[in-house]
N, C-alpha and C positions, 0 to 999 in steps of 0.2 A: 859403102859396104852394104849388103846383105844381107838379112837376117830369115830364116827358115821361118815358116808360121802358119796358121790354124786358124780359120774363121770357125766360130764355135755360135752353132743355134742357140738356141731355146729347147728347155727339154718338151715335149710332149708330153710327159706323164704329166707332166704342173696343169695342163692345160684338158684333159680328158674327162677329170671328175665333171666338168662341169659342160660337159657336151650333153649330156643325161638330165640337165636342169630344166626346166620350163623360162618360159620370156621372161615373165613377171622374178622371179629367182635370178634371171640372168640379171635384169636391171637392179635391183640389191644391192648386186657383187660388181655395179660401174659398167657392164657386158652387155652386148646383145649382137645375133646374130644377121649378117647383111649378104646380100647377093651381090658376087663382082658382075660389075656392067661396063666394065674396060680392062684391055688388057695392055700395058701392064698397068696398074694400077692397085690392088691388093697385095702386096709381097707378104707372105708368109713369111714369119717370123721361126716357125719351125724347117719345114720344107728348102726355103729360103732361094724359094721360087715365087714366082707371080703367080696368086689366081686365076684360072680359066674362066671366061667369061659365061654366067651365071652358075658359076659353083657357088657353095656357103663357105661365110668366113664368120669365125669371131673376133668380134672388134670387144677389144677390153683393153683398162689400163694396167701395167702392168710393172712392178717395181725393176727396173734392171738393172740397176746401181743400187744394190743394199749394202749400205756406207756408212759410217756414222761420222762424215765429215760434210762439208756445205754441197756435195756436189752431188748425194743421194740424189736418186732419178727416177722418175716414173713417167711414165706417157702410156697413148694408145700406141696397142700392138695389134694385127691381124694374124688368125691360126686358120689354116685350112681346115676343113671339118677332116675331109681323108686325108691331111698332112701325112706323108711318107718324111720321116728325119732326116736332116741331108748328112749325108757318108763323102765328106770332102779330104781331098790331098789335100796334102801341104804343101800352099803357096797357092793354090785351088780358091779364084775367086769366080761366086757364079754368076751367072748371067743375070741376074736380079738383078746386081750392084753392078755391071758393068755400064747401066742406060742410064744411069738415075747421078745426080750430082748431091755429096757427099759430105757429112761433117766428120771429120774421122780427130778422135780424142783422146789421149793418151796421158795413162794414171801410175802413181806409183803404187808400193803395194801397200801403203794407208788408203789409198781411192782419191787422193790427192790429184786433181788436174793441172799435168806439167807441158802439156804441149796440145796443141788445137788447130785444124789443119781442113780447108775446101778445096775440094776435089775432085772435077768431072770423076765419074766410075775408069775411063779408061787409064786416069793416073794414079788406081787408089795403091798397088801394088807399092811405087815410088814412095809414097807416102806413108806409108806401113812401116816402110824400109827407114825413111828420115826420121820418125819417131821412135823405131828399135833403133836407130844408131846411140840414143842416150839410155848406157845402161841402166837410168834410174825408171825406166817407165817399163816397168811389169806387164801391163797390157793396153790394151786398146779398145774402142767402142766406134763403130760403126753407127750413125745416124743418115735417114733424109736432109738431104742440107735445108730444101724451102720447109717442109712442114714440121722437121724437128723429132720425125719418131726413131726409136731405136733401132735397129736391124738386127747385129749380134756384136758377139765380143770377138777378138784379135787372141791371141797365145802365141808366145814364143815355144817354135814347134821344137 
C-alpha cells in the first residue's frame, strides 16, 4: 500500500539569527562557517539541496529529535548561507537524497523508534511507504546512512 507524504526541512528562520554572528560567537553556539569544496557533498539541511562548490555553509549541531524519550537527537547539520526553503510536492523527493544511501527511521507519536530501515536514495520512496504501512509510526526521519547526520522529517501528507 501507499501512503501520500511530505519531506519537511528545516525552518530557516531557526537558523538566520546567527548568520549576523562573528566566528568566535559562532564557536560558543557548537557553529562555524565552511566553504563546500565538493559537490555533492554539503546538503543543506534547509534548501535540501547540495552546496555549490565554494558557496558558505553553516555547519552546526543541531537538536532534530526534541523528545523526551531515549532517542532525543542532535548532530551536525549544514545551512546554506543564501538557503532558498525547499517548496516540495507530495511524494517529491529531491535530488539530494536521491545519490546518497540513507538511514530512514520511523517514530510513533511519543518519538518512540518503531521501525529503522537502509536505503540506497533510489529506494527511499519504497521505504517511506513500508514504514507508513504501520499505522503506528506518525513520522519519519531521514538521515546519511555512513556519517549519521539528519536530513529532514517525513509527514503523512
Amino acid at each position: 500500500m501507499t501512503s501520500d507524504f511530505l519531506l519537511v526541512p528545516l525552518a530557516i528562520e531557526e537558523f538566520l539569527p546567527l548568520f549576523e554572528l562573528s566566528d568566535e560567537q559562532l564557536r560558543e553556539r557548537a557553529a562555524m562557517w565552511l566553504v563546500a569544496d565538493a559537490k555533492p557533498g554539503f546538503p543543506c539541511r534547509v534548501s535540501l539541496a547540495d552546496a555549490e562548490v565554494g558557496e558558505r555553509v553553516l555547519a552546526i549541531s543541531f537538536t532534530h529529535h526534541d523528545v523526551q524519550t531515549p532517542y532525543r537527537g542532535s548532530g551536525p547539520v549544514f545551512v546554506r548561507e543564501r538557503a532558498e526553503p525547499a517548496e516540495l510536492r507530495v511524494n517529491e523527493v529531491p535530488i539530494m537524497l536521491q545519490h546518497r544511501l540513507l538511514s530512514l527511521r520511523g517514530y510513533d507519536s511519543s518519538g518512540m523508534m518503531l521501525a529503522a530501515k537502509v536505503v540506497p536514495g533510489a529506494e527511499l520512496v519504497a521505504a517511506i511507504n513500508e514504514h507508513f504501512n504501520d499505522p503506528h509510526v506518525e513520522y519519519q526521519h531521514i538521515h546519511n546512512a555512513s556519517p549519521g547526520c539528519f536530513n529532514c522529517a517525513v509527514r503523512r501528507a
